[in-house]
Backbone as JSON, one array per atom type, in Angstrom:
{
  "sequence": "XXXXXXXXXXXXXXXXXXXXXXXXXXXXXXXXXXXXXXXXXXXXXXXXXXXXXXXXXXXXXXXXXXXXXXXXXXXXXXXX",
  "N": [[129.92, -14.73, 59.61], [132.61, -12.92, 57.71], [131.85, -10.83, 54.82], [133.13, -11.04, 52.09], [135.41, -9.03, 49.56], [135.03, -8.97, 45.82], [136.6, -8.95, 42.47], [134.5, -7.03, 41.69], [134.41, -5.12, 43.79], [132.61, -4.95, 45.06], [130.88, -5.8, 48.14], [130.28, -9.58, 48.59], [128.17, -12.51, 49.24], [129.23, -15.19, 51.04], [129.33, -18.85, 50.88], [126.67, -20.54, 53.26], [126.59, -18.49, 54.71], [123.52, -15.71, 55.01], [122.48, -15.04, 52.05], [121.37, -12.51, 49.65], [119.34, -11.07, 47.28], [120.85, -11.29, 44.05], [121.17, -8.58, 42.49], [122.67, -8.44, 40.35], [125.44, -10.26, 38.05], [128.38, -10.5, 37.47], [130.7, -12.02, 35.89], [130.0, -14.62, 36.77], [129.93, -13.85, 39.45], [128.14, -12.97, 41.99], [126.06, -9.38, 42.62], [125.43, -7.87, 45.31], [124.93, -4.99, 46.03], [124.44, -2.19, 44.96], [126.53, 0.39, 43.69], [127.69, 3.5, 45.58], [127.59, 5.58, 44.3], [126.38, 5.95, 41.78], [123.25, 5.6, 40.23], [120.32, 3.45, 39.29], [117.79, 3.69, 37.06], [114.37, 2.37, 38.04], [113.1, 1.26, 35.23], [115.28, 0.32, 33.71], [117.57, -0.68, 31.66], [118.25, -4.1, 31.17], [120.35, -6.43, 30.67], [121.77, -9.71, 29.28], [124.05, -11.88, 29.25], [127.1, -14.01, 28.61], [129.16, -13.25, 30.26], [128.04, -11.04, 31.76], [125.18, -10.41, 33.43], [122.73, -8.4, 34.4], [121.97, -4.77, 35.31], [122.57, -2.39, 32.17], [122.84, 0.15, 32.9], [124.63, -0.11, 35.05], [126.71, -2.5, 33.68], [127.95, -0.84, 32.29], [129.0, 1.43, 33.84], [130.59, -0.4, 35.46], [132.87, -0.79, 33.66], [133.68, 1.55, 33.11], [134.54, 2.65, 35.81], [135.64, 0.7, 37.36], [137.37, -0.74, 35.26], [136.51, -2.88, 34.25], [137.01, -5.5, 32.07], [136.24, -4.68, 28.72], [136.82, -6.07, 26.53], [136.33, -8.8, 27.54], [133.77, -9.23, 26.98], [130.85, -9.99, 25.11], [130.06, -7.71, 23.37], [128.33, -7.47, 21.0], [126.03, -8.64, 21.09], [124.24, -7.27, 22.73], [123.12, -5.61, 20.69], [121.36, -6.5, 19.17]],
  "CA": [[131.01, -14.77, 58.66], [132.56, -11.6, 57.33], [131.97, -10.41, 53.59], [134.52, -10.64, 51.31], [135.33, -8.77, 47.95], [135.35, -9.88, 45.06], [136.49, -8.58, 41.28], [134.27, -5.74, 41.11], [135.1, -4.44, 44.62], [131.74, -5.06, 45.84], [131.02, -7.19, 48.88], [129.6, -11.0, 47.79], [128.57, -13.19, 50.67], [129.61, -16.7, 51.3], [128.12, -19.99, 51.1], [126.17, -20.56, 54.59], [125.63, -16.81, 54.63], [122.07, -15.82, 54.65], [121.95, -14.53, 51.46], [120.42, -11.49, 49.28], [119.09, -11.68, 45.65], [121.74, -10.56, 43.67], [120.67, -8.17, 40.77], [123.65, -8.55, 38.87], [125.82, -11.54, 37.99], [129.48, -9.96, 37.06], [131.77, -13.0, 35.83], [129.81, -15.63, 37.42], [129.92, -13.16, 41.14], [126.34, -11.92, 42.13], [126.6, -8.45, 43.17], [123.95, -7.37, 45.67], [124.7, -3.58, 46.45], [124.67, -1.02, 44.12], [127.83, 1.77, 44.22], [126.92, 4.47, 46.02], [127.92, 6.79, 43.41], [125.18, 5.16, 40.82], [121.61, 5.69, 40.19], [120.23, 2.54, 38.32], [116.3, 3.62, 36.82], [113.46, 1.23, 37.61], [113.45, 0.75, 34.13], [117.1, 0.24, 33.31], [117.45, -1.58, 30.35], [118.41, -5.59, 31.67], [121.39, -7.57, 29.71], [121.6, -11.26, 29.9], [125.54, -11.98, 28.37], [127.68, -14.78, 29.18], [130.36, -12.63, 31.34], [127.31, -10.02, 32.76], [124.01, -10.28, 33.57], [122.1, -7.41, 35.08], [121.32, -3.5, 34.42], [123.38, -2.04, 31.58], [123.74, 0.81, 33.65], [126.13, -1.04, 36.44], [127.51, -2.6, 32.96], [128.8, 0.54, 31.29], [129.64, 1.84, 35.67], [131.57, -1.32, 35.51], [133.81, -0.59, 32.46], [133.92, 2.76, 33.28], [135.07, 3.13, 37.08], [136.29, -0.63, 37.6], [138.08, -1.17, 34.83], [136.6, -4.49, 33.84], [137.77, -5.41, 30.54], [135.39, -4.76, 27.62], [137.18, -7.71, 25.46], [135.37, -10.33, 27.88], [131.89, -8.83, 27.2], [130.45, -10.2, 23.82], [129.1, -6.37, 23.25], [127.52, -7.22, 20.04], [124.95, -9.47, 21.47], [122.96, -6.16, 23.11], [122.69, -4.84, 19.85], [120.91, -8.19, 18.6]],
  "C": [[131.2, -13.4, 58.03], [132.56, -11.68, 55.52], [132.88, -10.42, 53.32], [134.06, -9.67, 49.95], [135.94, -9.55, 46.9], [135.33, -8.94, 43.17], [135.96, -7.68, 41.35], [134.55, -4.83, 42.39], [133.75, -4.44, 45.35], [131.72, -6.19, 47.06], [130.3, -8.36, 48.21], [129.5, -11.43, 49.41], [129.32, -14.48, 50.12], [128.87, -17.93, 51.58], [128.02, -20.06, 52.92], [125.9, -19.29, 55.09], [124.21, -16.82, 54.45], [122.6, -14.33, 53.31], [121.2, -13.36, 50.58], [120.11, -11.91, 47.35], [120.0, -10.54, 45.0], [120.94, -9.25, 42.5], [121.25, -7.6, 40.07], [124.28, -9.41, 38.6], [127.13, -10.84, 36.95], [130.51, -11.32, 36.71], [131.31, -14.19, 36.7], [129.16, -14.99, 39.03], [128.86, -12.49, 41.28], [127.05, -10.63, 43.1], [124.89, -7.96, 43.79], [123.94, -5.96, 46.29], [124.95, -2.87, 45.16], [125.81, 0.26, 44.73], [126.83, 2.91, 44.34], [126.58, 5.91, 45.36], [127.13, 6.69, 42.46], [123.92, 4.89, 40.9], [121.44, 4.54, 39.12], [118.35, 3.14, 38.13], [115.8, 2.18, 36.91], [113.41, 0.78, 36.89], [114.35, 0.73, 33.35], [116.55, -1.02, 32.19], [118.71, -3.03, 31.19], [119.1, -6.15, 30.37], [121.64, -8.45, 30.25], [122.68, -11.52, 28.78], [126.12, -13.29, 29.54], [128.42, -14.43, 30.61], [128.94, -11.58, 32.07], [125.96, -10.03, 32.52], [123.45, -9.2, 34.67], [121.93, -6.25, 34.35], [122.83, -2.92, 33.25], [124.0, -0.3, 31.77], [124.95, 0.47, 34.56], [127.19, -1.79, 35.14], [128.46, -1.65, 32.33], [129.81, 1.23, 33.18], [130.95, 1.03, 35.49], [133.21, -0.93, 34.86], [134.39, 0.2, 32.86], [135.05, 2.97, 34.76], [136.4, 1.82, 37.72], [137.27, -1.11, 36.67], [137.84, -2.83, 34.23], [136.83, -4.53, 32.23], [136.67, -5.48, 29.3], [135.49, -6.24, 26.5], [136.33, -9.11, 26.16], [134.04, -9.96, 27.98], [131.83, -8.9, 25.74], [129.57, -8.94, 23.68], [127.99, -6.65, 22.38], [126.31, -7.86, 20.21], [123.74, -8.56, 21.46], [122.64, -5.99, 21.88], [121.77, -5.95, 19.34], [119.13, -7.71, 18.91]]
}
């Protein structure tokens, strides 16, 4: 089955796909490659938000290059 994209412009697979562990969760959409243009540190600081779960490097990437909309990211949570 071929990859599709999805919202952030990354590929996603498809159910009956084999699979990868995502390690990000963008709007519900696991994202399992990192942009090639983006260094994430081993120890990246990890946000767990309704709309984005994963590194808050690929979060701020996101905003930044993609255009995802800051208004659907409860920001103030991180600070918490």
């Amino acid at each position: 089955m071929e990859n599709e994209k999805h919202l952030t412009g990354f590929p996603t697979t498809r159910e009956g796909d084999q699979k990868e562990m995502p390690f990000a969760l963008v709007q519900g959409v696991p994202v399992t490659e990192v942009p090639h243009d983006l260094y994430i540190p081993p120890d990246a600081l990890e946000v767990i938000l309704e709309a984005f779960e994963g590194p808050l490097d690929l979060l701020l990437y996101l905003i930044r290059r993609q255009n995802l909309d800051i208004l659907d990211i409860p920001i103030t949570e991180i600070t918490r």
